[in-house]
NUMARFI-54481 format. One record per residue (C-alpha): y, z, x. Coordinates in steps of 0.5 Angstrom, whole numbers, padded with zeros to 4 digits, always signed. Layout:
YZX...
//
This chain:
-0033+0336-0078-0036+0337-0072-0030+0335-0068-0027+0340-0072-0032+0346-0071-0031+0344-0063-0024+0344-0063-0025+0352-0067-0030+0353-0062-0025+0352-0056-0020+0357-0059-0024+0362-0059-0026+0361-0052-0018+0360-0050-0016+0367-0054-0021+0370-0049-0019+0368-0042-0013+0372-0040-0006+0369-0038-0007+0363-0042-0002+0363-0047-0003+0358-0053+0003+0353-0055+0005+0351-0061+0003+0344-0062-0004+0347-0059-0004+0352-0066-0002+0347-0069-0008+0342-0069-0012+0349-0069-0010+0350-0076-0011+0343-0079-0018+0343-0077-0019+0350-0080-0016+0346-0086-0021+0340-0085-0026+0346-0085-0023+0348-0092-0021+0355-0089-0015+0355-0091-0015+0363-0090-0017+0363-0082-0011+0357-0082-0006+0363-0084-0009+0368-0078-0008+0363-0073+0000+0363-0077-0001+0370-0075-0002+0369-0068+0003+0364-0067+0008+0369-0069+0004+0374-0065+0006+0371-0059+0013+0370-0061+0013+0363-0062+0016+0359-0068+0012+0356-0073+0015+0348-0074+0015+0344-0080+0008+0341-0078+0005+0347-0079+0008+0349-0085+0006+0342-0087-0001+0342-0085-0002+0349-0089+0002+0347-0095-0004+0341-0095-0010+0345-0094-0007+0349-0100-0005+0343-0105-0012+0340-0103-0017+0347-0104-0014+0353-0106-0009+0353-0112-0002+0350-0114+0001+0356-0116-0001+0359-0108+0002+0352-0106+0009+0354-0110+0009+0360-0108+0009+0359-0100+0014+0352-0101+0019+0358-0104+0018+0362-0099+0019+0356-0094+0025+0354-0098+0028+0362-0099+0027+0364-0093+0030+0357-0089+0023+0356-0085+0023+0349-0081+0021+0344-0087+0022+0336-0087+0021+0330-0092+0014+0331-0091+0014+0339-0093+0017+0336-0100+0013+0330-0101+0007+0335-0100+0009+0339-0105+0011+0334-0109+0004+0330-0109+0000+0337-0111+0004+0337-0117+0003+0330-0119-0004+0331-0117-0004+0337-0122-0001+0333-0128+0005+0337-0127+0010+0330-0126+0017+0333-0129+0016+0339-0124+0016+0334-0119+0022+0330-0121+0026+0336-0121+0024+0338-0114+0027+0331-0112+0033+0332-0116+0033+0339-0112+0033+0336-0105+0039+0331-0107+0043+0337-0110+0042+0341-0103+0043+0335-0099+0040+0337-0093+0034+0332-0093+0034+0326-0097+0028+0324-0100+0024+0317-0096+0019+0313-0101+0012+0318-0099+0017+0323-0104+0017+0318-0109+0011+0314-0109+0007+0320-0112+0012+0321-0118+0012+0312-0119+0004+0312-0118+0003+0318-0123+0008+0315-0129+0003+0308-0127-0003+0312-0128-0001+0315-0136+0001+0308-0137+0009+0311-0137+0010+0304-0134+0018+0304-0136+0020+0310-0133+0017+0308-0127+0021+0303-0126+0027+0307-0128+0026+0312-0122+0024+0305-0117+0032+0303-0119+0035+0309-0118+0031+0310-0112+0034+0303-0109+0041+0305-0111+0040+0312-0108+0039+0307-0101+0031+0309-0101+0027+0303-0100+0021+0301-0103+0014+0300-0099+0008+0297-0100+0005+0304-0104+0010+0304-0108+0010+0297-0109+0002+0298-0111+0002+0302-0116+0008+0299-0121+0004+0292-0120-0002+0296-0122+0002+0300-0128+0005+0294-0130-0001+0290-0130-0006+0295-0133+0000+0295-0139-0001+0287-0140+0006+0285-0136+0003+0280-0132+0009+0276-0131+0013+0282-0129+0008+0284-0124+0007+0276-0121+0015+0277-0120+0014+0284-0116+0010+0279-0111+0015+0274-0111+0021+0280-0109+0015+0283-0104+0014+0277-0100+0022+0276-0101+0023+0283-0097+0018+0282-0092+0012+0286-0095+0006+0284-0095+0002+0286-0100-0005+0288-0097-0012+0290-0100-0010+0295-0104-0005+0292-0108-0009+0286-0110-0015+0289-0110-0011+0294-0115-0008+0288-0120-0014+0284-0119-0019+0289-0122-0015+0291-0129-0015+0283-0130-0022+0282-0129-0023+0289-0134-0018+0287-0138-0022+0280-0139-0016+0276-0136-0020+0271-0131-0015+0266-0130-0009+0272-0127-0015+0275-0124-0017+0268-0121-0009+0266-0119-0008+0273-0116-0014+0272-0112-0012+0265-0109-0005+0269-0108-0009+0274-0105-0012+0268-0099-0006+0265-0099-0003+0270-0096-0008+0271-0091-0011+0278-0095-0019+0278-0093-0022+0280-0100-0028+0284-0100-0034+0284-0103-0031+0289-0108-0026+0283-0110-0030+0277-0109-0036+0281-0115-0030+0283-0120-0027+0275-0120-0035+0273-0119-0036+0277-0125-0030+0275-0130-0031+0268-0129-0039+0269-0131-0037+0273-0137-0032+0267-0139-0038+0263-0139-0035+0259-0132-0041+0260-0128-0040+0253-0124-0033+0256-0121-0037+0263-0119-0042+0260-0116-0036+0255-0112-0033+0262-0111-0040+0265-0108-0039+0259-0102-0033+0261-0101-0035+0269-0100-0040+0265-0094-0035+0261-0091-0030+0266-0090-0036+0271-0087-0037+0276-0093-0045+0276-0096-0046+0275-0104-0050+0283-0105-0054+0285-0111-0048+0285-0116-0047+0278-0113-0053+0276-0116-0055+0280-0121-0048+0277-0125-0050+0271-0123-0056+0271-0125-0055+0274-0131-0049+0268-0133-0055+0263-0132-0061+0266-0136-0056+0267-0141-0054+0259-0142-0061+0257-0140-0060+0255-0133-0067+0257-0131-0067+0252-0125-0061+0254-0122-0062+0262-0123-0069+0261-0120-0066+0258-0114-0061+0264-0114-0067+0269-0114-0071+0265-0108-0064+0265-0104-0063+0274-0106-0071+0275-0102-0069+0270-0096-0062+0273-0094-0067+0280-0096-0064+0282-0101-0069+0285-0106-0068+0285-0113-0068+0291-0118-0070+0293-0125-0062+0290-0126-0065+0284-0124-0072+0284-0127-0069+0286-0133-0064+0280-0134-0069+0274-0133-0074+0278-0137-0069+0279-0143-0066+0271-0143-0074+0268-0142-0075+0272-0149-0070+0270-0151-0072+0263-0151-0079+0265-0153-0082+0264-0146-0087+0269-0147-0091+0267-0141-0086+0266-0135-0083+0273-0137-0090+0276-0136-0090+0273-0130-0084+0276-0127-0087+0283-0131-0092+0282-0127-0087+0280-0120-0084+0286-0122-0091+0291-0123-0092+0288-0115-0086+0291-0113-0087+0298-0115-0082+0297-0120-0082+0302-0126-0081+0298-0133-0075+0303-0137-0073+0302-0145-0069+0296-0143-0075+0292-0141-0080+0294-0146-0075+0293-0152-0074+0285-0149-0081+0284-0149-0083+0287-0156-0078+0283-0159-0080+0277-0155-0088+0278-0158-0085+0279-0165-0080+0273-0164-0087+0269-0162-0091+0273-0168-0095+0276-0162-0097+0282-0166-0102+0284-0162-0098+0284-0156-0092+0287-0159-0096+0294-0161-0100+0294-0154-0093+0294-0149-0090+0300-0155-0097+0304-0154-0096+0302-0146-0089+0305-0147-0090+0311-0150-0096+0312-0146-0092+0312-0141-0086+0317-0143-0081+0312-0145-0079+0313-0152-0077+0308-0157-0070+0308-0158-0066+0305-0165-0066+0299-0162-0074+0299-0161-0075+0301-0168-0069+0297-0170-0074+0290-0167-0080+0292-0171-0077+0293-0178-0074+0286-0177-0081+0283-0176-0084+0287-0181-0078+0285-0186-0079+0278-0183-0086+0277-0186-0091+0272-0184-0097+0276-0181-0103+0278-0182-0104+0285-0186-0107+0288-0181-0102+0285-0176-0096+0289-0182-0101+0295-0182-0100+0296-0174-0093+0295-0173-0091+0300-0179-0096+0305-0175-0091+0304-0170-0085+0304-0174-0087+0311-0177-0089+0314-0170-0082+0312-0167-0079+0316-0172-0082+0321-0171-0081+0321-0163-0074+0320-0166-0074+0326-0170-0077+0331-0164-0073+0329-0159
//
């Protein structure tokens, strides 16, 4: 942005010196900096200085202003300056129509943007390349119209337009994203048979919706696909698998997969561990999940409340009341501030081990310090009362707190 305020700068100081006449392509960068500034208007009085000095504004520029339109103003000023360019047969190419193009797409308007592409074929002047349909493909993708998607990449082959590695990307992600892995494996395969090679994006893309979708073993295969052919993954990657294998309950096969990461020179980060470790606390690995800990300080890596939270939540869980507030206590050292997550995991795992004393003093501790109790909060204390076992006394605080909860539940 800087570099564009100079380059404005300059122009100004230019039109200020006698005998020097600016060039189109001088105007040209001119205007996509003001572009870049979001000063579409100012990019339209340096089209007026352009003509001024008799000089023809090219497709490159009418290019760059009808970007600045689509990006920060409106799609109707976009339309209006593309039919003038159209009307009044101003210089244009392929690029003047895949801008318009990607605007509507943008705006959701993609049968408007079909009808250009029939226009540009009934016209016959330029034919559309694959930047003028990819944002019609990735549109039809991303609205789960994965079969007219497909469709329109036909026609384009027969219209001799190749595909390219955009569009490529997109069908495999609708396709993934409707569940049709085979037939996205099998855009893969003809990639690789046309010399494209897939890049980050395309798998990054696929592998992502395998890991929401809960589909560990496609995400795992499509990331081997990924290392094969010689595709770095990065960390983005690495965390999505890593995640899905601990969802799964392959716990062993993430932590082989965070050797991998180092060994191909990309370092574990907070998600990494807090996954990790959320995974072994929950199958009771405690050992394993203490040594991940240790590793995240010395590789300087600090744990956050995710982190605290996790292992506190699993220790009570499993009635390890003392060494959850020892991590409490390493948590306090840190400057860390207890949130309801925290609370609730150490009331319940008071109530669970019928410390009743110590489940009122951290929901006092918790209100005093302006964190509500929430349903889950009121829900763990009406579970202890109905479970019985406790001392009148005991019985008598839980439901002091029990009301009160209620009642900060009802003001707020």
């Amino acid at each position: 942005m800087n570099q564009c305020s100079a380059v404005v700068s300059m122009y100004k100081q230019m039109l200020g010196c006698v005998g020097l006449r600016p060039e189109v392509d001088t105007l040209n960068v001119v205007i996509n900096c003001l572009c870049h500034m979001n000063r579409v208007d100012l990019g339209f009085s340096v089209l007026e200085t352009t003509l001024k000095y008799g000089l023809q504004p090219d497709a490159y520029t009418l290019n760059t202003l009808l970007h600045g339109i689509c990006k920060y103003r409106s799609l109707s000023e976009a339309m209006e300056l593309f039919q003038k360019i159209e009307e009044k047969g101003l210089a244009c190419c392929e690029i003047t129509y895949a801008t318009i193009i990607n605007g509507l797409c943008r705006a959701g308007k993609t049968c408007m943007a079909l009808e250009i592409i029939e226009h540009m074929y009934e016209d016959g002047r330029l034919k559309p390349h694959p930047q003028c349909y990819n944002p019609i493909i990735d549109s039809l993708c991303k609205e789960r119209r994965i079969y007219e998607a497909l469709t329109l990449s036909r026609d384009m082959i027969n219209k001799s337009v190749v595909p390219d590695i955009v569009s490529y990307t997109s069908l495999i992600y609708g396709l993934c994203n409707m569940g049709h892995w085979a037939r996205a494996l099998a855009l893969y395969e003809i990639m690789n048979k046309k010399g494209i090679n897939p890049d980050v994006v395309t798998f990054n893309s696929s592998i992502s919706v395998a890991c929401k979708s809960g589909k560990w073993e496609e995400a795992v295969r499509l990331f081997r696909n990924m290392i094969d052919r010689g595709a770095l993954p990065n960390i983005v990657i690495f965390n999505a698998v890593s995640d899905a294998l601990c969802k799964d309950g392959k716990t062993a096969e993430s932590l082989n997969l965070v050797e991998e990461m180092l060994l191909r020179g990309v370092k574990p980060d907070l998600v990494t561990y807090n996954s990790l470790i959320n995974s072994l606390c929950h199958s009771a690995q405690w050992k394993e999940a203490t040594r991940l800990c240790n590793r995240m300080l010395d590789e300087g890596i600090a744990p956050d409340v995710v982190t605290f939270n996790t292992v506190i939540d699993a220790l009570c869980k499993e009635r390890r009341t003392e060494e959850a507030l020892s991590v409490l206590e390493l948590m306090s050292q840190r400057g860390m501030r207890l949130n309801i997550v925290t609370y609730n995991s150490l009331i319940y795992g008071m109530c669970l081990t019928d410390q009743w004393d110590e489940a009122t003093r951290f929901f006092d501790e918790m209100v005093g310090q302006g964190v509500l109790p929430d349903i889950i909060t009121l829900r763990i204390l009406l579970d202890a009362l109905c479970k019985g076992g406790m001392t009148e006394e005991a019985h008598k605080m839980l439901e002091a707190r029990v009301k009160y909860g209620m009642e900060l539940s009802t003001l707020t």
